[in-house]
N, C-alpha and C positions, 0 to 999 in steps of 0.2 A: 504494500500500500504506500503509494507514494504522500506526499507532504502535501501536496493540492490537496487530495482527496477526505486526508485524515483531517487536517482540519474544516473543511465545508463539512465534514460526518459529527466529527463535536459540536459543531456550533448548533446544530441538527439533535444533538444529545441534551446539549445543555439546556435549550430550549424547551423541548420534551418535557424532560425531568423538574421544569419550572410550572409545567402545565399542569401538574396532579395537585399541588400545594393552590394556583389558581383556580382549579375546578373546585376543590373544596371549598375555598374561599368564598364563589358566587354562589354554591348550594346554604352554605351556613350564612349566605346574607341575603335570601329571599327567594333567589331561581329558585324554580322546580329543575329537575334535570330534562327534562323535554323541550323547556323551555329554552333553556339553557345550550343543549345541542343548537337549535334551531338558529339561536340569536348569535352564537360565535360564529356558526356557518352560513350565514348568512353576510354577514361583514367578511367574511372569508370570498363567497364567491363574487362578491362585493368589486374586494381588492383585484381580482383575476381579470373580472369582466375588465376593470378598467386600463389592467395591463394588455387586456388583449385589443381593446379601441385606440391604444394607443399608438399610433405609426407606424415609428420607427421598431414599433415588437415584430412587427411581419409576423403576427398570429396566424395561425394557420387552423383551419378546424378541422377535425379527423376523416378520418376516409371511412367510407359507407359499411365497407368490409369488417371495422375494428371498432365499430358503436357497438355493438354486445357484450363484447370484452369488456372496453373500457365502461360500461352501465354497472355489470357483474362486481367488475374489480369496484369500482366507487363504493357501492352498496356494503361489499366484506370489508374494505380497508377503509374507509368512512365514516358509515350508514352502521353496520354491527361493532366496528372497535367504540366506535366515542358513543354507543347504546351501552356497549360493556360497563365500559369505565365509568361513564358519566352516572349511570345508573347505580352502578356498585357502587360508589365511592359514596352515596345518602347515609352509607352505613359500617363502609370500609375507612379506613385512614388515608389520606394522602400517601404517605410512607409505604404503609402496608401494600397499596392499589400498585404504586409503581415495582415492587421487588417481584411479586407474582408477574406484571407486563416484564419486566428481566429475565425471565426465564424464556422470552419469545426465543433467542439467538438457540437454542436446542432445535425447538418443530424449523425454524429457516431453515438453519444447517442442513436439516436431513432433509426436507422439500428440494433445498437448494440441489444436495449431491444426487438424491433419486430420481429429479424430474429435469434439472438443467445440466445433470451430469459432470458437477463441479467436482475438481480434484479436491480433497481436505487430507492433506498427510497426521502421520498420528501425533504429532506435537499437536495439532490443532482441534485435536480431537481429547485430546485430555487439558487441554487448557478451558474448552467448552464443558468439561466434567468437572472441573476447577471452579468455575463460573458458577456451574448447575449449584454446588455444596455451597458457595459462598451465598447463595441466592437464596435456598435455605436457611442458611444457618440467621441471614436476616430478617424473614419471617418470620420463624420460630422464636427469635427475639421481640420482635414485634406483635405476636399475638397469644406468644406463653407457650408452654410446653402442650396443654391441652390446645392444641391446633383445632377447629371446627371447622367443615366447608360449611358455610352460610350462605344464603340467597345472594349477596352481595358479591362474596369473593368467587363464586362459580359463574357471576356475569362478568366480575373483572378476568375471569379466565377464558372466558367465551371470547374476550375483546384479546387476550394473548392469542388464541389459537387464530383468531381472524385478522390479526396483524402479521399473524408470519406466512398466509397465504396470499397476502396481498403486496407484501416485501417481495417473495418469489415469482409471481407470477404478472406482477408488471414489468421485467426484466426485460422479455422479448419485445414488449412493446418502447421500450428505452432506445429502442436500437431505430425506431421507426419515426417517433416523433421525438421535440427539445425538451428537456425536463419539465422545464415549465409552463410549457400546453400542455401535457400529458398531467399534471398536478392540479390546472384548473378543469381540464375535463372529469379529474376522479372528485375534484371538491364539486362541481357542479352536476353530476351524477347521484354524489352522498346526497346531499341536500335536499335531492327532491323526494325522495321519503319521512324525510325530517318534518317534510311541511305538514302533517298529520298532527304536530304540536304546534300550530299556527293559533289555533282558537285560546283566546286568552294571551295571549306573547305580548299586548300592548298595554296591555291592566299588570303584568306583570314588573314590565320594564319601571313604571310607572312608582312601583312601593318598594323594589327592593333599596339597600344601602348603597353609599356612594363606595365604598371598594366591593362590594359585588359588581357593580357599574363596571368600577377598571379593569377589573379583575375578566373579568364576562369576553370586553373589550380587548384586553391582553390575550387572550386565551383563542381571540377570533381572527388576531393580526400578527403574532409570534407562531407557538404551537399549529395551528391551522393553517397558516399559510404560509409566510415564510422557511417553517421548517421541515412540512412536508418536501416545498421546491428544493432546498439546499441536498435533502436526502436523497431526491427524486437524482438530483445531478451527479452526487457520490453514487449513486446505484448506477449510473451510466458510463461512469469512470473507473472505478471498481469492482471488485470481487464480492457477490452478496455472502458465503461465509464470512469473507474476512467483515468487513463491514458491519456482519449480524453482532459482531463477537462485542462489537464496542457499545453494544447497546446493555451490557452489563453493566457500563459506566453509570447506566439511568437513574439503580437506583439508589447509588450512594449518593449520586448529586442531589435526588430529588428528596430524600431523607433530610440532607443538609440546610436544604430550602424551606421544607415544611417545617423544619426544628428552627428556624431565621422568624418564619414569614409564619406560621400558627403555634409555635411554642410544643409542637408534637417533638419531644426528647428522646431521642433513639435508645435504647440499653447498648450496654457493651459487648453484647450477644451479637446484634444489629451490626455494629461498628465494626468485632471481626469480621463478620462477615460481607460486608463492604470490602475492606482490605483486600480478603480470598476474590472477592470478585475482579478488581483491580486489576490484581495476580494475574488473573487467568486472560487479561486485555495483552498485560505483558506478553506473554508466553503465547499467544498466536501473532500479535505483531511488530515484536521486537528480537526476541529472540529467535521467534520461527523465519523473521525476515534475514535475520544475521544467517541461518542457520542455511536456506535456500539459495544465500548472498555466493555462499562458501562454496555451495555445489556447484556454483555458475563456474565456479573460478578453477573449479580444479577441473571440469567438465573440460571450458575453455583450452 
C-alpha cells in the first residue's frame, strides 16, 4: 500500500470512527433514528447533486447496463448498514457499535479472496486473526464478561455483514466509473428507501437540540459523504484486503472520541484490546510490506 492510498484510507477511518460518537449524539438529543438516516442523507445526496451540476466535474451518469448493480449495492452499503447502526446504537454505545462494525475486515477479506480472487499471504492472515482477538477482547470490555446478543447489537451486526459486501462488490465497478460518481450514485440509490421516514422529518428537525442539529449535520457532510468518496478512491487504488485491514483502526479511534465527545470511558480490557488491534494494522502493512519489499529484491 502505497502512501497516497494509506492516507486518503485514514482520513476515511478517522472520519468513520467520529460518526458512531455523532450518531449517538443526534439520537440522545431528539432524532428518532429514521429520522435521522433520512436527514444526514439527504444533505449527503445534497452535496453530490451539487458536485455533479457543477462543470468542471464532467459528471457523468451511469450506463443502463450497471443501474441494478449500483441500486442493489446502494440499498446493502447505504440503505441496510446506517438501518444497522443507526438503529442499534438507540440502545448500543457508540464504542460498543463501532468495535462489532471492526470486525467487518474478517467477512471483506474472505469475500475479497473467494469472489475477487485476491492473493492474502499468511502474514496477512494472522494479523486479520490478531485484529479479530483485539476486536474482542474490546467488547468484552465494553459490555462485561456476560456478553448478550440484544436487539441492538444483532442490527449493528446486520450493518457489519452489509458493509463488507458492499466494500467487495463495488470493486468491479471502480474500474468502470470515478470514485466519486460511483459514491453519489450509491448515496442517491440509499436514500430513496430512507424516504419511508419522511413523515414527521420536519416537526422533528424543529424540537431537537442544537448539537443534535450539528451533530445530524456533521454526520451528513463528513461520514456520509466525504468519506464514503475518499474510500471509494482508496478502493480504486488499492488492494481491498489490504485496505479492509485498516478498518480495525475504527475502533480505537472511535472509543477515543466517544470517551472526548460523550464521557463513554473505555476499561483497560477495551484499551488492550485497541492496542492488539493496532498490532495486527502493523503486521499486514508494515511488516508484511517490508516483508514482500524483500522478495522483490532477491527475486530481482
Amino acid at each position: 500500500m502505497n502512501k497516497k492510498v494509506f492516507i486518503i484510507a485514514m482520513i476515511t477511518v478517522i472520519g468513520w470512527a467520529s460518526g458512531f460518537a455523532a450518531v449517538r449524539s443526534s439520537l440522545q438529543g431528539g432524532f428518532s433514528a429514521g429520522h435521522l438516516m433520512l436527514f444526514r442523507f439527504l444533505l449527503a445526496s445534497a452535496l453530490f447533486l451539487l458536485y455533479a451540476l457543477y462543470p468542471r466535474s464532467n459528471f457523468k451518469l451511469p450506463k443502463k447496463e450497471d443501474l441494478l448493480s449500483i441500486f442493489i449495492l446502494g440499498v446493502i452499503g447505504i440503505t441496510f448498514y446506517h438501518f444497522g447502526v443507526t438503529f442499534g446504537q438507540q440502545t448500543v454505545a457508540a464504542g460498543t457499535a463501532s468495535m462489532i462494525v471492526g470486525s467487518a475486515p474478517i467477512f471483506t477479506t474472505l469475500i475479497a479472496v473467494l469472489i475477487l480472487k485476491e492473493k492474502m499471504d499468511v502474514l496477512g492472515w494472522i494479523g486479520l486473526v490478531i485484529g479479530f482477538i483485539g476486536i474482542s477482547l474490546i467488547t468484552i470490555g465494553s459490555t462485561g464478561a456476560t456478553f448478550t446478543i440484544s436487539k441492538g447489537l444483532l442490527l449493528v451486526f446486520f450493518a457489519t455483514i452489509s458493509t463488507s459486501f458492499f466494500f467487495v462488490y463495488q470493486k468491479p465497478l471502480l474500474t468502470k466509473y470515478h470514485p466519486i460518481e460511483l459514491t453519489a450514485y450509491f448515496t442517491w440509490a440509499g436514500t430513496i428507501p430512507m424516504l419511508v421516514y419522511l413523515p414527521g422529518l420536519f416537526e422533528t428537525i424543529q424540537h431537537v437540540t442544537l448539537e443534535a442539529h450539528l451533530a445530524a449535520i456533521y454526520v451528513g457532510i463528513v461520514p456520509a459523504a466525504l468519506c464514503y468518496a475518499t474510500w471509494s478512491i482508496a478502493l480504486s487504488l488499492g488492494n481491498v484486503s489490504q485496505l479492509s485491514s485498516l478498518l480495525y483502526l475504527e475502533a480505537p479511534i472511535a472509543i477515543i472520541i466517544a470517551w472526548i465527545w460523550l464521557k463513554e470511558l473505555p476499561s483497560i480490557l477495551s484499551m488492550i484490546g485497541g492496542l492488539i488491534a493496532i498490532s495486527s494494522v502493523a503486521i499486514v502493512n508494515i511488516i508484511g510490506k517490508k516483508k514482500r519489499k524483500t522478495k522483490a529484491e532477491i527475486r530481482a
